[in-house]
ROSE-4610 file (N, C-alpha, C; in Angstrom, 1 decimal, always signed):
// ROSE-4610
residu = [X/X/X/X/X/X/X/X/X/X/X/X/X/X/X/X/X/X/X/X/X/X/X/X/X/X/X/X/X/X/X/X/X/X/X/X/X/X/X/X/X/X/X/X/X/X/X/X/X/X/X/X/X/X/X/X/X/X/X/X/X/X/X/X/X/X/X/X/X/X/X/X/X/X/X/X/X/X/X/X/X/X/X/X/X/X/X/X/X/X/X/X/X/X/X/X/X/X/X/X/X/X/X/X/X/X/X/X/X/X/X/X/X/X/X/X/X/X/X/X/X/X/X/X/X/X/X/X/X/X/X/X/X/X/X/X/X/X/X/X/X/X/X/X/X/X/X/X/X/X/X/X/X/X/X/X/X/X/X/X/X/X/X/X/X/X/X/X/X/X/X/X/X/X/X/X/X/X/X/X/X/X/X/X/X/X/X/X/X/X/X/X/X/X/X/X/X/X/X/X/X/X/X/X/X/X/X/X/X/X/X/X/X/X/X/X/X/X/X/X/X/X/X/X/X/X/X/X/X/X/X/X/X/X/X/X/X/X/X/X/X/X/X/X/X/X/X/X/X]
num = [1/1/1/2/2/2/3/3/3/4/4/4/5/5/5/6/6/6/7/7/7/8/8/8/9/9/9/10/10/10/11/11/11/12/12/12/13/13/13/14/14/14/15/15/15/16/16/16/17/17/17/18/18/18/19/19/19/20/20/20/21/21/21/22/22/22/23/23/23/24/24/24/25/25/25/26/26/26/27/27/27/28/28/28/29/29/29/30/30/30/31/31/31/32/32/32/33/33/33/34/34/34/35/35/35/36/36/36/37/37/37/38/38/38/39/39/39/40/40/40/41/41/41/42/42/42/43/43/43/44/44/44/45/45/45/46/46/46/47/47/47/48/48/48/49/49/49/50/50/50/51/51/51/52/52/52/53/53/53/54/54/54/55/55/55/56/56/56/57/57/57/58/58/58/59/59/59/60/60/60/61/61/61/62/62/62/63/63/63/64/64/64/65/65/65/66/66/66/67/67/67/68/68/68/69/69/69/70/70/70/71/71/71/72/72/72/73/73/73/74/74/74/75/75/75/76/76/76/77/77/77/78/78/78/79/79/79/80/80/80/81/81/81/82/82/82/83/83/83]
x = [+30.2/+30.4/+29.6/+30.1/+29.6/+29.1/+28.1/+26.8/+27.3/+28.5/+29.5/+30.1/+30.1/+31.6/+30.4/+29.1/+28.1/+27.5/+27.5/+26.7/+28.2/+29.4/+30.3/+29.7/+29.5/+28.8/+27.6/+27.4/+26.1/+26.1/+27.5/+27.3/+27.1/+26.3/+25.8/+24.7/+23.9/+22.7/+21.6/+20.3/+19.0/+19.0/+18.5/+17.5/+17.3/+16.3/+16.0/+16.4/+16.8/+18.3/+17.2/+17.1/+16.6/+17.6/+17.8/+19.0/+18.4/+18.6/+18.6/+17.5/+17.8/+17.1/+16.0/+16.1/+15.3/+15.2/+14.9/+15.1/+14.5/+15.1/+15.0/+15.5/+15.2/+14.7/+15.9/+16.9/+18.1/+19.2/+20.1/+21.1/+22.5/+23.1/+24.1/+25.8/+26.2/+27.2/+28.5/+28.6/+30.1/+30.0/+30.7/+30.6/+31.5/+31.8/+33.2/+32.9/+34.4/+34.1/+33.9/+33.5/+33.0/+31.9/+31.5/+30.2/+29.8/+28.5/+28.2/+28.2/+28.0/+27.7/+26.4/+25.4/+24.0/+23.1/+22.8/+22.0/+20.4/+20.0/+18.3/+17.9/+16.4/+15.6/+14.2/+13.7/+12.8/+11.7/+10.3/+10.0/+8.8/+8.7/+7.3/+7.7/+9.1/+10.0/+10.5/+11.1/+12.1/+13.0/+14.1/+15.1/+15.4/+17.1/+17.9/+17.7/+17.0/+17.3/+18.3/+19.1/+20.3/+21.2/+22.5/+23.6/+23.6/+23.4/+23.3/+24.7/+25.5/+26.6/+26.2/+25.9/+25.6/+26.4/+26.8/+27.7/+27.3/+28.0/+27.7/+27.0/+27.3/+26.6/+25.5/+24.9/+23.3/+22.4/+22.9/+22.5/+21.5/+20.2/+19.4/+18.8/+18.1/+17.8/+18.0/+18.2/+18.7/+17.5/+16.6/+16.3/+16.6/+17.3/+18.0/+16.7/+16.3/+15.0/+13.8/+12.2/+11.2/+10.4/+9.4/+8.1/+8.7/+9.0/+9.0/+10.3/+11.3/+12.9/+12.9/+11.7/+11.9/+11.2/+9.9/+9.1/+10.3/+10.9/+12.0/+12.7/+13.2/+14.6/+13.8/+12.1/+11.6/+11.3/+11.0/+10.5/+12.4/+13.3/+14.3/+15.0/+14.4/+15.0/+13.8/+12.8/+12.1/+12.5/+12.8/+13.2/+14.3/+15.3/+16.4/+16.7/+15.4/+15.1/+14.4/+13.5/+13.1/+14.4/+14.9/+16.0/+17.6]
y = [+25.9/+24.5/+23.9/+23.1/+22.4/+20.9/+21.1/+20.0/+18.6/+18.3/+17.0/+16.8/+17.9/+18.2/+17.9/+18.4/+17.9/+16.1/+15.8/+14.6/+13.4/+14.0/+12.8/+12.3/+13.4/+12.9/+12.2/+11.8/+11.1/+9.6/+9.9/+8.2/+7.0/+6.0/+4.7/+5.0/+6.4/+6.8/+6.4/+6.4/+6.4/+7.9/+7.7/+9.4/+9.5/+10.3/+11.1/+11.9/+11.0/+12.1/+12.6/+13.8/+14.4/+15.0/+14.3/+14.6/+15.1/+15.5/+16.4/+15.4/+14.1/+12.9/+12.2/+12.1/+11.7/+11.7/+11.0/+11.3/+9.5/+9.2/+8.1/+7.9/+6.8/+6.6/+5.8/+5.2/+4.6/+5.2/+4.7/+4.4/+5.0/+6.4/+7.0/+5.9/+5.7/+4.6/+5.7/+6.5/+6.9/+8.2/+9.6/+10.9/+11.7/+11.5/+12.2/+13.3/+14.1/+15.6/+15.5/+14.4/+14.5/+13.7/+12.4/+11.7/+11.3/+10.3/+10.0/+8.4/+7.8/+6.3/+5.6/+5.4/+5.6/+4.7/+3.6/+2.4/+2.8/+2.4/+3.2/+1.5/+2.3/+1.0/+0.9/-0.1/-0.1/+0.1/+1.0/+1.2/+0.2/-0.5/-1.4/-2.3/-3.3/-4.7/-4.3/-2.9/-2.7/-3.0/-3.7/-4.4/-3.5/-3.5/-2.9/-2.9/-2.5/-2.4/-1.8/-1.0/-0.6/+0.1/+0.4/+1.2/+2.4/+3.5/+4.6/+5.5/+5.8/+7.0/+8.2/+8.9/+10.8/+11.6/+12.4/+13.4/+14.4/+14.8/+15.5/+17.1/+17.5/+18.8/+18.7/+17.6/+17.3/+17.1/+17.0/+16.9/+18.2/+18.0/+19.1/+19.1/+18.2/+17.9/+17.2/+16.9/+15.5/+15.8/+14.7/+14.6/+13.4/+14.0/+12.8/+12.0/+13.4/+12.9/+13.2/+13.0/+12.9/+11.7/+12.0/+11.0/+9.4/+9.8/+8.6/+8.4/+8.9/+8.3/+7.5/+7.9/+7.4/+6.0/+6.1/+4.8/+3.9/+4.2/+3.1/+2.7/+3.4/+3.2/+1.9/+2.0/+1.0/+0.1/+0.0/-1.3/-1.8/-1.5/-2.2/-2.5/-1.4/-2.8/-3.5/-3.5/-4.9/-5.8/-5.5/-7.0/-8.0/-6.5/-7.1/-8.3/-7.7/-8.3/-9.8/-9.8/-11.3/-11.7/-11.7/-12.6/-12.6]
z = [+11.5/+11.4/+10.2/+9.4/+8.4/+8.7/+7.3/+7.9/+8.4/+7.3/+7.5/+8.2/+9.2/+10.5/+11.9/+11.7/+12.3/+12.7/+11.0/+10.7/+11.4/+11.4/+12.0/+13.4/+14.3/+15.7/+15.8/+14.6/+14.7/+13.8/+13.4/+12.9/+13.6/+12.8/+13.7/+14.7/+13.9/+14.5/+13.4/+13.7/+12.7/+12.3/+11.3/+11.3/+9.8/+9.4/+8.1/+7.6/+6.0/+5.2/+4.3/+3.5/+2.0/+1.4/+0.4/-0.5/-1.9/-2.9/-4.2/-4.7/-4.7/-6.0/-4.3/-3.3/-2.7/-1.0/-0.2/+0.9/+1.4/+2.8/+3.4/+4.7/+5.4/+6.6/+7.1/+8.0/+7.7/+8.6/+8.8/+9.7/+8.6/+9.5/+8.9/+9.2/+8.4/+8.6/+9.1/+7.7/+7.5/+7.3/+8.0/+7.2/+7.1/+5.6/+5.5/+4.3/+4.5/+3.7/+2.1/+1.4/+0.1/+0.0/+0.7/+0.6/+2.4/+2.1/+3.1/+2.8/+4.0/+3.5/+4.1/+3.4/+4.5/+4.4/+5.1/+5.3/+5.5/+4.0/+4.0/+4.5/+5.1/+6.1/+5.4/+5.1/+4.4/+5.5/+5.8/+7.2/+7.0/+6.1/+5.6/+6.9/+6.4/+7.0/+7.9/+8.2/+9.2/+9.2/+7.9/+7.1/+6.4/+6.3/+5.6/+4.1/+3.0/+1.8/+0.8/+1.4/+0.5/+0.9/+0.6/+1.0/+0.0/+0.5/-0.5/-0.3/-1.4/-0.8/-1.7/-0.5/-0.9/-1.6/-2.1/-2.3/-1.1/-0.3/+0.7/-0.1/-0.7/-1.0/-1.3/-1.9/-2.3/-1.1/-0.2/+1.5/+1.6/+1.8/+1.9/+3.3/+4.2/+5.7/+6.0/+7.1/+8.1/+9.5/+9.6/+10.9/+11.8/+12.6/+13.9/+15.0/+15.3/+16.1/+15.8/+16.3/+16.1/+16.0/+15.9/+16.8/+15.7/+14.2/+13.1/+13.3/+13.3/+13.5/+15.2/+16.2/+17.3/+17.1/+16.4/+15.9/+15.2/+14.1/+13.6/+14.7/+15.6/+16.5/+17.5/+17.9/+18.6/+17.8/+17.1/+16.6/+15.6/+15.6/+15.3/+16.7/+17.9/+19.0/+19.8/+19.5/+19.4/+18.7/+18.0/+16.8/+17.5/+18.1/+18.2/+19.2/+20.2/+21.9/+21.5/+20.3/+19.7/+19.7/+18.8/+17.7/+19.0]
């Protein structure tokens, strides 16, 4: 199975992408067989700062879960439970 055939079951999830030029914290939108489409979260604000599209081969790790993708995922639904 390939990583893109993977990362589709997970769209409109959080998690940690590291790609060739960098890596970030953010919400996978879209994943299709030549890019990705991927809402980086600024973790200072907890606010969306940018839409990044990947070239799927520059794709080096993805973490879905863990202690800091679980911290983002609470405190963006705290916010949510405010507002």
């Amino acid at each position: 199975m390939r990583l893109v055939e993977k990362l589709k079951e997970y769209e409109n999830q959080y998690m940690f992408i590291r790609w060739a030029t960098g890596g970030e914290y953010g919400k996978l939108i879209y994943a299709g067989s030549d890019f990705i489409e991927f809402n980086v979260i600024n973790v200072d604000t907890m606010e969306y700062s940018e839409t990044v599209l990947i070239h799927s081969p520059l794709i080096l790790e993805v973490s879905i879960g863990g202690s800091d993708v679980a911290r983002i995922v609470a405190e963006l639904s705290s916010k949510i439970s405010m507002e």
